[in-house]
Residue, then its C-alpha position, 0 to 999 in steps of 0.5 A: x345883747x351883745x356881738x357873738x352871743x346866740x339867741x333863740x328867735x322866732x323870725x316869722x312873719x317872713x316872705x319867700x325864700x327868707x329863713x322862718x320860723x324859730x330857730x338860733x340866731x348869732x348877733x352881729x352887729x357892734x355893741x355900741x348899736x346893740x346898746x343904743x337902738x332896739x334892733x340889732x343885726x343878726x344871721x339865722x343857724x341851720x342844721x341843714x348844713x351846705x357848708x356854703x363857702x363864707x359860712x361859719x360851721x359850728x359844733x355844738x359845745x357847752x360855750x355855744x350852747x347849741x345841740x346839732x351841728x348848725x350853720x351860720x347864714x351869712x347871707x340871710x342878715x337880717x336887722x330885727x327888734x330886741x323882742x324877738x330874741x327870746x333865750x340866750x343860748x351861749x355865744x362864739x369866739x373872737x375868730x369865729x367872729x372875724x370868720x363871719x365879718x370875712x364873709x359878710x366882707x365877700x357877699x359885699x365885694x362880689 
């Protein structure tokens, strides 16, 4: 499991306004984490797309592995265990990484 790959997870149990059920995932924590513990760090994808400033957009491609437009829920991090990471789906570029890190950057400085 390594930074940048998209997982089909099932994120239920939740509470109140937190993103549920099945659905992708892109990991964002650094892979010395992902190597050494059992949780990694992640942001849940949408189809329902608001295009929130900070949020990454992503097309579907055969690299990402997705089959509708969907989008990345900065705001929704989430650290979760290895376990709930089902299938791996495909993964994002260099810049779309660095695009997330910009916004998780936001959501911290504001």
């Amino acid at each position: 499991m390594k930074q940048g790959e998209i997982w089909e997870m099932r994120f239920d149990p939740t509470r109140g306004s937190e993103q549920k059920g099945r659905r992708p995932a892109v990991i964002i924590s650094g892979n010395l984490l992902n190597k050494y513990l059992p949780v990694v760090i992640v942001c849940p994808l949408t189809t329902k797309i608001k295009a929130y400033k900070g949020n990454l957009v992503l097309e579907p491609n055969a690299i990402n592995g997705l089959k509708k437009t969907s989008e990345v829920l900065t705001f929704h991090i989430r650290s979760v265990a290895k376990e709930r990471l089902k299938n791996k789906l495909g993964r994002i570029d260099e810049g779309q990484i660095e695009t997330l890190k910009q916004g998780l950057n936001d959501i911290l400085r504001y």
